[in-house]
C-alpha positions as CSV (number, residue, x, y, z in Angstrom):
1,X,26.3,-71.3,-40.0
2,X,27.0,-71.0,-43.9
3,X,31.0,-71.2,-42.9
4,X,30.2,-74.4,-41.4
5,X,28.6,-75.9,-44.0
6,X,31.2,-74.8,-46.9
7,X,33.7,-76.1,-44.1
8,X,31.7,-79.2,-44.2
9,X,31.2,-79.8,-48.0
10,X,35.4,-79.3,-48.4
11,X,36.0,-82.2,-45.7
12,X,33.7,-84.1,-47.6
13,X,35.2,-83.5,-51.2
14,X,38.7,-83.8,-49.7
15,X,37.9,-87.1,-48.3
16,X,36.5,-88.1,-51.8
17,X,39.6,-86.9,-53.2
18,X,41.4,-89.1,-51.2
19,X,39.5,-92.2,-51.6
20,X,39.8,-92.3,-55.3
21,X,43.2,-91.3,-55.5
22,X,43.8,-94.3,-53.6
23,X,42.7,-96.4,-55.3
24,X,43.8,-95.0,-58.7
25,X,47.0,-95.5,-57.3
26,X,46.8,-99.5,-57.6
27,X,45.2,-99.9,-60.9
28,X,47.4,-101.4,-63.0
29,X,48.6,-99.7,-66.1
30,X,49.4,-101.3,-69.6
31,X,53.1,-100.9,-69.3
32,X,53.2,-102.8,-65.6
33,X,50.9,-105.6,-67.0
34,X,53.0,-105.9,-70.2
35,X,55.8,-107.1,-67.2
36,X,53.7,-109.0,-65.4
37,X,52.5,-111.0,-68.5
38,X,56.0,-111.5,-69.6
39,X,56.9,-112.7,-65.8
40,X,53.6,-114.6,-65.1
41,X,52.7,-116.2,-69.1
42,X,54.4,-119.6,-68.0
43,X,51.7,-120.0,-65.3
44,X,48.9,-119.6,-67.9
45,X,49.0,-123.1,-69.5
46,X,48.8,-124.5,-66.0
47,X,45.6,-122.7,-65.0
48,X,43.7,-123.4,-68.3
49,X,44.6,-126.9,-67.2
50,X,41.4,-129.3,-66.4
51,X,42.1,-131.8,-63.6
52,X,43.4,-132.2,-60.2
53,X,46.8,-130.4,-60.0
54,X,49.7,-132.3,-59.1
55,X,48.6,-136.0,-60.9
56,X,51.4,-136.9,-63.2
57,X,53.3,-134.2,-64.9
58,X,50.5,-131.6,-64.6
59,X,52.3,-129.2,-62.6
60,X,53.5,-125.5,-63.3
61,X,56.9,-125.4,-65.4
62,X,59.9,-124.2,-63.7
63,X,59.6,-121.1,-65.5
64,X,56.1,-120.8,-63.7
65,X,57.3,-121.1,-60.2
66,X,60.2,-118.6,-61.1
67,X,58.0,-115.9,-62.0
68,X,55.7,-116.7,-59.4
69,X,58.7,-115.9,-57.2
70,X,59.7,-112.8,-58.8
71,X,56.3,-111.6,-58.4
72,X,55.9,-112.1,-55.0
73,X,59.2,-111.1,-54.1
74,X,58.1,-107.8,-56.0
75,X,54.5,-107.5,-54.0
76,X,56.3,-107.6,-50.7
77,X,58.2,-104.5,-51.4
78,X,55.4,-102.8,-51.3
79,X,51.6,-103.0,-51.1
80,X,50.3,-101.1,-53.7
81,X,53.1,-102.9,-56.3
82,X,51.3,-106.3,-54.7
83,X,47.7,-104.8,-55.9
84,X,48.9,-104.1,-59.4
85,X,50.5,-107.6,-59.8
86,X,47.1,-109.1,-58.3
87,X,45.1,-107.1,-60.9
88,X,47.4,-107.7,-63.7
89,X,46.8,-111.7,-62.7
90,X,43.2,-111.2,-62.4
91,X,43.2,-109.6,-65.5
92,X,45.3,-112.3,-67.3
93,X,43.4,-115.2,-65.9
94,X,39.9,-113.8,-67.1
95,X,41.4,-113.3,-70.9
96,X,42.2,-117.5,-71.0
97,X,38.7,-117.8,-70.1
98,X,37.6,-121.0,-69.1
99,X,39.8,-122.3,-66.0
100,X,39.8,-124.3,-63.2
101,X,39.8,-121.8,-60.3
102,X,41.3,-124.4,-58.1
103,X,44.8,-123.8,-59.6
104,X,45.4,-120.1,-59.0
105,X,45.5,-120.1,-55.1
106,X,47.4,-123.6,-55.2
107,X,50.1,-122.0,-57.4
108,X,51.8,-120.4,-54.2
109,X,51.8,-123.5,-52.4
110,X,52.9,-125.8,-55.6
111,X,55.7,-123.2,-56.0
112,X,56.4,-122.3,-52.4
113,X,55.5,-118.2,-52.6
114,X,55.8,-116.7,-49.8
């Protein structure tokens, strides 16, 4: 009976294990969002932009859209490379502070990612 419980408590702590190595695994470190910024900064002038996207010439720089690209080229690849990037834009968009939250999921259609 104790056998099965010590069995029982090392499933459970291996399965722990597991879990948060995970997700450890996508959590983006300094170096990858120093790339990210560099890749995705043109973008940030856009989404601290106030108004409806896409009247007159507020739309995302070319320089945007080809980051955007690279990005999502990059987070295809692989899923937990897509998770870091997603962080890293998360991250990036909460240090501009106030936003319009329209603009980031309209980015990928504005510049066609796919």
């Amino acid at each position: 009976m104790a056998t099965m419980g010590r069995s029982f408590n090392l499933t459970l702590v291996v399965c722990v294990l597991l879990i948060v190595s995970d997700m450890t695994m996508a959590v983006p470190t300094t170096r990858a969002c120093m790339e990210i910024r560099k890749t995705f900064g043109p973008c940030m002038p856009f989404l601290k932009a106030k108004g409806r996207p896409l009247r007159g010439k507020d739309k995302p720089t070319p320089a945007c859209c080809l980051g955007g690209r690279k990005l999502a080229a990059k987070a295809k690849l692989n899923k937990r490379v897509g998770l870091v990037i997603w962080e890293c834009v998360i991250l990036m968009v909460a240090e501009i502070g106030d936003h319009d939250q329209r603009r980031l999921p309209i980015l990928g259609r504005i510049c066609t990612l796919r």
